[in-house]
C-alpha positions as CSV (number, residue, x, y, z in Angstrom):
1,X,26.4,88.2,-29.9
2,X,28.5,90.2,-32.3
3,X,31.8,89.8,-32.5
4,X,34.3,93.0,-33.0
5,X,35.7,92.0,-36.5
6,X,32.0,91.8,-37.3
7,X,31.0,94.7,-36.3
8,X,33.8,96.5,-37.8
9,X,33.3,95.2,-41.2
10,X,29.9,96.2,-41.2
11,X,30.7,100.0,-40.8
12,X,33.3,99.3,-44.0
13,X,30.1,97.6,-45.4
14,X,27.8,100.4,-44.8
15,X,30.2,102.8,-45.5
16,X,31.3,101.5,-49.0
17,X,28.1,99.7,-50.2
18,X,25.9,102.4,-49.0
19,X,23.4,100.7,-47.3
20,X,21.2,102.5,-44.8
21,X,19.7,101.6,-41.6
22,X,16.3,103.4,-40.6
23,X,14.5,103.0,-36.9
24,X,11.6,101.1,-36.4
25,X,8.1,102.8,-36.2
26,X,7.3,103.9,-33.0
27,X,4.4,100.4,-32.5
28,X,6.6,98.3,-34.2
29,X,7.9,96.4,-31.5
30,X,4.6,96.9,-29.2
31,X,3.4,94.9,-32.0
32,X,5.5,92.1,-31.9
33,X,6.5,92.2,-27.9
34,X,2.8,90.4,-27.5
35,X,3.3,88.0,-30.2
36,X,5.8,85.9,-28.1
37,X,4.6,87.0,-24.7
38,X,1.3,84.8,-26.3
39,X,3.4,82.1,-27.2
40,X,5.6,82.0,-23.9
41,X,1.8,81.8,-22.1
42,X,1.1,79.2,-24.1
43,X,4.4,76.9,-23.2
44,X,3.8,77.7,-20.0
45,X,7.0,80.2,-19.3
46,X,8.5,83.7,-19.1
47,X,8.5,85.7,-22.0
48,X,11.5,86.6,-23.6
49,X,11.8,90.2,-23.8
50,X,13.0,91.7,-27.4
51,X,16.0,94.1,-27.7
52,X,15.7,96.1,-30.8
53,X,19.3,95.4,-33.0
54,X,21.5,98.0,-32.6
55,X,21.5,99.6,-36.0
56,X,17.8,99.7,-36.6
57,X,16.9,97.8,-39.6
58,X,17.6,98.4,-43.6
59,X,16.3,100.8,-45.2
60,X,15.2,99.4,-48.2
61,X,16.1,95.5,-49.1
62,X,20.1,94.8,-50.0
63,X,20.4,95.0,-53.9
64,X,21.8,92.1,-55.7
65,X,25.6,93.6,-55.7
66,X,25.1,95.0,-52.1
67,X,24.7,91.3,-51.4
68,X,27.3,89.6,-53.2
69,X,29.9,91.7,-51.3
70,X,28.3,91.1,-48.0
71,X,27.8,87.6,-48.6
72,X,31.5,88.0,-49.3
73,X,33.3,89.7,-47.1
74,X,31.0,89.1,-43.8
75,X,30.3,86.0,-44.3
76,X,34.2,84.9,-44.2
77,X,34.4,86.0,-40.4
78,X,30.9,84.8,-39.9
79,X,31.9,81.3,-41.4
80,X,35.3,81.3,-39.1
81,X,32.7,81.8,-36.2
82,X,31.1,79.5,-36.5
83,X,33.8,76.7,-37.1
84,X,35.5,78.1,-33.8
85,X,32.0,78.0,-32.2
86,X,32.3,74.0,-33.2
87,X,35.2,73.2,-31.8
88,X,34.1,74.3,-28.5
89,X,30.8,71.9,-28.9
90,X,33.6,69.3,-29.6
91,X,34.3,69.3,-25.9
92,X,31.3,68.6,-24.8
93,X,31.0,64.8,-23.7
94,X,28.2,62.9,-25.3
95,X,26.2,60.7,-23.3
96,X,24.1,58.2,-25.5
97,X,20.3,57.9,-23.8
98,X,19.2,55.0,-26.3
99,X,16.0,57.2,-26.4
100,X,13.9,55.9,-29.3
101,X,12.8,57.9,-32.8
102,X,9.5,58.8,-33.4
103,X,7.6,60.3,-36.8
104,X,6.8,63.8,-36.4
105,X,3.8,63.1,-38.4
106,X,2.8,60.7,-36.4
107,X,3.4,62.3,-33.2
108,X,1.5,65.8,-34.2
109,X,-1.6,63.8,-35.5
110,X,-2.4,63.3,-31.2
111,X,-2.8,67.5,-31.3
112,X,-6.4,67.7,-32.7
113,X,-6.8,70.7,-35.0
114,X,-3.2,71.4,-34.8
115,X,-1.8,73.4,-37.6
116,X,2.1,72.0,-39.1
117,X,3.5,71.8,-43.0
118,X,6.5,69.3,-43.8
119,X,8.5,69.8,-47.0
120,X,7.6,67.7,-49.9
121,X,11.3,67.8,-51.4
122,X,12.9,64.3,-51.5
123,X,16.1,63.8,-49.8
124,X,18.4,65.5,-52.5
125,X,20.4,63.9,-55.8
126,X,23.6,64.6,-54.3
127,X,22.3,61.6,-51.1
128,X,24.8,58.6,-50.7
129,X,23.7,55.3,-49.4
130,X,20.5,55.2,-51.7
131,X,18.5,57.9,-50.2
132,X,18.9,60.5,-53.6
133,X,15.9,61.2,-54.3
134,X,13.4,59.1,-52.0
135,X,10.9,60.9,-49.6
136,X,12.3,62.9,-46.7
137,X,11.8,62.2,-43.8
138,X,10.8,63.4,-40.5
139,X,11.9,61.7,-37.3
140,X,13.2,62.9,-34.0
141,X,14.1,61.4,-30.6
142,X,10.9,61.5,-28.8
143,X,12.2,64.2,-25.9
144,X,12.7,66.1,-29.5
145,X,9.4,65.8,-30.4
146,X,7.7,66.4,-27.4
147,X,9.2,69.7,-27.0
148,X,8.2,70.5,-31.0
149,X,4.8,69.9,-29.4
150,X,5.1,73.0,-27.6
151,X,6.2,74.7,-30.4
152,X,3.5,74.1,-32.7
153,X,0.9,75.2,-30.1
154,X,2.9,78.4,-29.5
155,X,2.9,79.0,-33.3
156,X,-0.5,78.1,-33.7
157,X,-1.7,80.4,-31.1
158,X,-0.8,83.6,-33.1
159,X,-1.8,82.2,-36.3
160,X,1.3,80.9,-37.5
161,X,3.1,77.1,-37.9
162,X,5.8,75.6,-38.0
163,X,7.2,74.5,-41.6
164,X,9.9,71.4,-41.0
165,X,12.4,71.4,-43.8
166,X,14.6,68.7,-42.9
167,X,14.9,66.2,-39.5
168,X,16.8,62.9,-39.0
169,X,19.6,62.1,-41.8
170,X,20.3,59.0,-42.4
171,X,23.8,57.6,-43.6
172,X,24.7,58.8,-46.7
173,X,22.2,61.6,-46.6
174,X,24.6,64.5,-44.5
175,X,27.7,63.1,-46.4
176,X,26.0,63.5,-50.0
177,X,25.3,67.5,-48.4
178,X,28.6,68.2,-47.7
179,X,29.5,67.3,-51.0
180,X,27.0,69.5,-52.4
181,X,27.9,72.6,-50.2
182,X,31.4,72.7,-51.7
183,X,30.4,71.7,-55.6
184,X,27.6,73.4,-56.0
185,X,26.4,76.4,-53.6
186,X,29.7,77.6,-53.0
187,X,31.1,77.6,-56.0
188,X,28.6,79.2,-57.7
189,X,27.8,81.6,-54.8
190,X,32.0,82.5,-55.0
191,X,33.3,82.1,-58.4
192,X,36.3,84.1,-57.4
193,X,37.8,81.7,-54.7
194,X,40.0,78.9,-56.3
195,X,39.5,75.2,-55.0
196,X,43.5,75.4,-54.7
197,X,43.9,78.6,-53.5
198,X,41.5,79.5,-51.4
199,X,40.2,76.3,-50.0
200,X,40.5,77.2,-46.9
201,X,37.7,80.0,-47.3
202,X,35.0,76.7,-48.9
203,X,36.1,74.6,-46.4
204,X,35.2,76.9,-43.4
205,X,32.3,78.0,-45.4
206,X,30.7,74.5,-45.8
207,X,31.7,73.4,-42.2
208,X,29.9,76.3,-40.9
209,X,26.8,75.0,-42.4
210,X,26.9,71.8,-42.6
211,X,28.2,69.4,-40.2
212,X,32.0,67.5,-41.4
213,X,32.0,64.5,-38.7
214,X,28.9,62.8,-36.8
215,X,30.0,64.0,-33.4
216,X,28.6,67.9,-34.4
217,X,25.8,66.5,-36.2
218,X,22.7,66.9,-34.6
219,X,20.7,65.8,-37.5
220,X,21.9,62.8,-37.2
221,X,21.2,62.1,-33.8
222,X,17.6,62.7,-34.0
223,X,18.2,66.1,-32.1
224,X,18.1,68.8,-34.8
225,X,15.2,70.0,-37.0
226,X,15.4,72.5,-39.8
227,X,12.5,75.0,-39.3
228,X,11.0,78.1,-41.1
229,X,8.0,80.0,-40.5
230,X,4.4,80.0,-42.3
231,X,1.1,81.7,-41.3
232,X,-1.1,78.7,-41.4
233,X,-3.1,79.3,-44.5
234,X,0.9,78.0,-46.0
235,X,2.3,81.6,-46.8
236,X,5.9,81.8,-46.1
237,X,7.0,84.3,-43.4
238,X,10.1,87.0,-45.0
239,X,13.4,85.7,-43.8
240,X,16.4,87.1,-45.4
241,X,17.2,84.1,-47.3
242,X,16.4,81.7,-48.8
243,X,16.5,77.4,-47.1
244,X,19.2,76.2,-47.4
245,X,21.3,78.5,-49.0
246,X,24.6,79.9,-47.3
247,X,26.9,82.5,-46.7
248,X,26.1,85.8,-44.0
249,X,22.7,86.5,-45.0
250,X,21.7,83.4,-42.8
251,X,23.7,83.9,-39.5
252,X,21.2,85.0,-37.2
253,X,23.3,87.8,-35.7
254,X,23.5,89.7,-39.5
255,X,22.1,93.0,-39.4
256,X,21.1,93.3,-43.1
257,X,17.1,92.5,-42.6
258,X,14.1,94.3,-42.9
259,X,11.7,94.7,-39.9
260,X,9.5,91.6,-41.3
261,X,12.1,89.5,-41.3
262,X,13.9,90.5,-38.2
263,X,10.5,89.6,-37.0
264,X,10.4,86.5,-38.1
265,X,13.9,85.4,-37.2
266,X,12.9,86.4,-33.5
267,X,9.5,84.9,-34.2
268,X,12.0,81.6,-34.4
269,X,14.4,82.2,-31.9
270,X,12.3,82.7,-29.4
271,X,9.9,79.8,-29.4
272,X,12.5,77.6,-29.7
273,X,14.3,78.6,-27.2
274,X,10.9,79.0,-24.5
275,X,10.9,75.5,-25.5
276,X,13.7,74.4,-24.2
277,X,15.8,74.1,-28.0
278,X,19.0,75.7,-28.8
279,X,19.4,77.8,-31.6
280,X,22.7,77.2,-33.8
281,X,23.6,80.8,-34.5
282,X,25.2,80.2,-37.9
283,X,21.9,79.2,-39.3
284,X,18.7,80.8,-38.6
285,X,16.5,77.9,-39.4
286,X,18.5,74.9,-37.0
287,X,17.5,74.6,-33.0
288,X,18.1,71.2,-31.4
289,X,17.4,70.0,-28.1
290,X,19.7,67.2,-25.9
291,X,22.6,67.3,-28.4
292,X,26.4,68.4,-27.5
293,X,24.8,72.0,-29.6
294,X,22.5,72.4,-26.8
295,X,25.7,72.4,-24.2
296,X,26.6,75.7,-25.3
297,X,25.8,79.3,-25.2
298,X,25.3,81.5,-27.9
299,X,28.7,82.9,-27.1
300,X,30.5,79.5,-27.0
301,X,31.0,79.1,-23.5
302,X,30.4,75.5,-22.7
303,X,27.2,75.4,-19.4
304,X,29.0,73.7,-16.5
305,X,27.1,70.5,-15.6
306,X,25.4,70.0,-19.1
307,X,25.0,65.9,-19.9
308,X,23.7,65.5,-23.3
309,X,21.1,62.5,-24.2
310,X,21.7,62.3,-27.9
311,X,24.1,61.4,-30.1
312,X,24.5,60.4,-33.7
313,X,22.9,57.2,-34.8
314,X,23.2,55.0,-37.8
315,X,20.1,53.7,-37.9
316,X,16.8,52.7,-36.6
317,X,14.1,50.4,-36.0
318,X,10.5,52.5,-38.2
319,X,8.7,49.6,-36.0
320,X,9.9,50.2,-32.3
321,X,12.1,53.3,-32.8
322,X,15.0,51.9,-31.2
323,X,17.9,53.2,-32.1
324,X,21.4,51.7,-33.4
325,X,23.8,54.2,-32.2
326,X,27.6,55.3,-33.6
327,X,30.6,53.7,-31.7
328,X,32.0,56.6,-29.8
329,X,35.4,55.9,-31.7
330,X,33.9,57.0,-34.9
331,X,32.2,60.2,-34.0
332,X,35.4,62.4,-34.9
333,X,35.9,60.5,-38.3
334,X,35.6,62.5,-40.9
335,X,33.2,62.1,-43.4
336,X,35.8,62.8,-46.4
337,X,39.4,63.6,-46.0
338,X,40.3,67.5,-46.4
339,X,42.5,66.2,-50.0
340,X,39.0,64.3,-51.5
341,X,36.8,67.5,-50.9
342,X,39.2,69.6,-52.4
343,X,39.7,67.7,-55.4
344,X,35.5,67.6,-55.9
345,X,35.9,71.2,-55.7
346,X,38.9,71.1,-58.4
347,X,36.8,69.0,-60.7
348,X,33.5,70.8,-60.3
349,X,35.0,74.1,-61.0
350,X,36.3,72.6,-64.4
């Protein structure tokens, strides 16, 4: 869902930037339509049935410029979205199963033949705790993974697979990210806002994509999974952007995309969501299944009844997969006060 600021500052976009919006050819969607009806045949429910977006798709791909100013002046609103969306998952009571962790890896290896990539990027430089630079990796709750199960059959059945970017993150590893959305990405990605000034504008940016206390993040509970698309002979599918980079280009309501990679972001959303994961609609690579993410509509409205199974979890046993959960006091703590991440955004900007 689009909100009405949205919308409206995509008609100043067009208007001002130029861009242009052309209709689909007329088997486009007949062509696509069957891809997930395949896939929802496959899991074993109804189909999903695709609503073309309202303003077609682009014309021609954004230009560099065209995307700076989008990326700017979009992605503000889309950013302040998405923190308001958060504070609504904030309501949502979390109800700790104790479920264990499983490896992905591991868990795929029982589907013979099955077709799956995993990143081979170690767990970045900017990690805490010890993890900078050592392997990723790729464990779920096991409710998690048996619903990725579905997933990779879906996938697999129209010739395509799932390619897992990021999973579980382990103390230190979501902290060291935060730190690295505000010093690096968006800094470079907005030389113009000032770490003084216009903090407010980083810090809703880097909240919007990437989580600020453990009670919103899913990643840490075992419940989230970072996925883009690949056919299976390992060529990427055309998003719109690049993993894990930020700003409006990446929201999955944006209109700017081509008719590939509208495809592919419905390609996404859609067996995700026949397999019974929510889809974080700030970020068109995140679904999760059993966290307080999954207790909300797209819109924000909280679903009456909803009991989630995960939260987020220090640690656990590689043996057994049991887990050592967060006391409930600290899931609001913040990983860093507002006053330190703004003065790692004063000194990186120097």
């Amino acid at each position: 869902m689009t909100s009405g600021e949205a919308k409206t500052m995509v008609v100043e976009l067009n208007s001002k930037l130029n861009i242009r919006f052309e209709k689909p050819r007329q088997e486009f969607l007949p062509g696509v339509q069957p891809l997930v009806n395949r896939m929802a045949e496959v899991i074993g429910v109804e189909s999903i049935i695709l609503e073309l977006p309202e303003n077609g798709f682009l014309a021609q791909p954004l230009t560099n410029t065209q995307k700076k100013t989008v990326n700017r002046d979009l992605g503000i609103i889309y950013a302040a979205e998405s923190v308001a969306f958060q504070k609504k998952l904030m309501e949502v009571h979390i109800e700790e199963s104790d479920e264990r962790m499983v490896s992905l890896p591991d868990y795929f290896a029982q589907l013979s033949g099955a077709s799956v990539s995993f990143s081979d990027k170690p767990f970045h430089p900017a990690s805490e705790n010890g993890w900078a630079g050592k392997p990723r990796v790729f464990w779920t709750r096991e409710g998690v993974a048996q619903r990725l199960l579905s997933v990779v059959n879906a996938l697999n059945a129209i010739d395509l697979q799932p390619h897992f970017e990021d999973a579980f993150r382990p103390v230190g590893v979501q902290e060291g990210l935060l730190k690295r959305r505000i010093t690096q990405f968006i800094l470079l990605e907005h030389p113009d806002w000032d770490p003084e000034k216009d903090f407010d504008l980083i810090m809703n940016e880097a909240q919007s994509k990437t989580a600020i206390t453990p009670r919103i993040a899913g990643h840490k509970g075992g419940a989230a999974v970072d996925v883009t698309l690949r056919t299976v002979n390992g060529d990427p599918l055309p998003l719109g952007n690049d993993y894990p980079m930020g700003d409006a280009l990446v929201n999955l309501n944006c209109p700017y995309v081509t008719a590939n990679e509208w495809q592919t972001r419905q390609l996404f959303l859609t067996v995700m969501e026949m397999s019974g994961f929510a889809v974080y609609p700030g970020e068109d690579w995140h679904a999760s299944y059993g966290d307080n993410l999954a207790g909300a509509n797209p819109d924000g409205t909280l679903i009456s009844g909803y009991q989630t199974r995960y939260g987020p979890i220090k640690n656990f046993d590689p043996n057994t997969g049991k887990v050592f959960p967060y006391d409930a006091a600290e899931y609001d703590k913040h990983f860093f006060s507002r006053e330190e991440l703004r003065q790692l955004a004063i000194e990186a900007r120097k």
